[in-house]
C-alpha positions as CSV (number, residue, x, y, z in Angstrom):
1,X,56.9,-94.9,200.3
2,X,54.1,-93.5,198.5
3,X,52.4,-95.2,195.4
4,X,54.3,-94.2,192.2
5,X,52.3,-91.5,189.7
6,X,51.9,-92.9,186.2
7,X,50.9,-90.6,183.0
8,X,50.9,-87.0,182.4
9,X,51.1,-86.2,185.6
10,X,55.0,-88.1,186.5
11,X,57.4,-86.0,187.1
12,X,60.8,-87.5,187.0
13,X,63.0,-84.7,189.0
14,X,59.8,-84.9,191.8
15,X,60.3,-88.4,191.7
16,X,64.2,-88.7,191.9
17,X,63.6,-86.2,195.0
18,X,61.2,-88.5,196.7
19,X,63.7,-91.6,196.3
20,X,66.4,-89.8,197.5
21,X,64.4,-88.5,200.6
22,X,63.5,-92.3,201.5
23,X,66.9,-93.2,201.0
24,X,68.1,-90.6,203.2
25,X,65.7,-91.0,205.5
26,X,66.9,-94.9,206.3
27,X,70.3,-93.8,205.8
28,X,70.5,-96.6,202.9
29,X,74.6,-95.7,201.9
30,X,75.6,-95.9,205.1
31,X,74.2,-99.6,206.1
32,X,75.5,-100.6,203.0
33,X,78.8,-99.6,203.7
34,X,78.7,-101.1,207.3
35,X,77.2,-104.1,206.0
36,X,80.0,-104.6,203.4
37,X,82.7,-103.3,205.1
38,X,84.8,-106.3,206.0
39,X,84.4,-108.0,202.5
40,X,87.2,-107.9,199.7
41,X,87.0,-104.9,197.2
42,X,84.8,-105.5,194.3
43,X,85.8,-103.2,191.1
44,X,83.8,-102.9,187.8
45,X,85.5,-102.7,184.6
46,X,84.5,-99.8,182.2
47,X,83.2,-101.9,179.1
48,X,83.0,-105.4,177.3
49,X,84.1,-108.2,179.2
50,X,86.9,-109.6,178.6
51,X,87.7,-113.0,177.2
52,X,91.4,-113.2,179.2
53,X,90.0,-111.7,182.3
54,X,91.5,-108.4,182.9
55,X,91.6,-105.7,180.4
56,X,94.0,-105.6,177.8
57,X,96.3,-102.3,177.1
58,X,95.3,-101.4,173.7
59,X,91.3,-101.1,174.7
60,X,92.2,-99.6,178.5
61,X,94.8,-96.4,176.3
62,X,91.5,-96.6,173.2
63,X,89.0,-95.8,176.2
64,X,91.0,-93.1,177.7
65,X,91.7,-91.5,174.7
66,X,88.1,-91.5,173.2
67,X,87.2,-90.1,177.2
68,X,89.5,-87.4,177.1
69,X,88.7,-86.1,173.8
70,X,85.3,-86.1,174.2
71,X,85.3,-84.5,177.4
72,X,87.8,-81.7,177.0
């Protein structure tokens, strides 16, 4: 990749552009799929951890309100 442009002359969409080129261009999602392919399912939990482990009702139905009221 090229060196990165610092000061007034970055531009952030240019820059997103160029990443996503390189990315592209070593096809960067796909070996990462193949490479994790055959391991167990890995899932991320929409905000604080939790101190039982799993989310607990009350903040999963507080999240999906405050989501779908903000959104529609």
């Amino acid at each position: 990749m090229e060196e990165v442009c610092e000061g007034k002359d970055f531009s952030f969409p240019l820059q997103k552009e160029k990443i996503l080129t390189y990315w592209n261009s070593i096809k960067a999602f796909e070996t990462q799929l193949a490479k994790t392919k055959n391991n167990t399912e890995y899932i991320f939990y929409d905000g604080s951890p939790f101190t039982t482990g799993l989310p607990h009702y009350n903040r999963i139905l507080t999240g999906t309100i405050k989501d779908i009221v903000t959104r529609y």
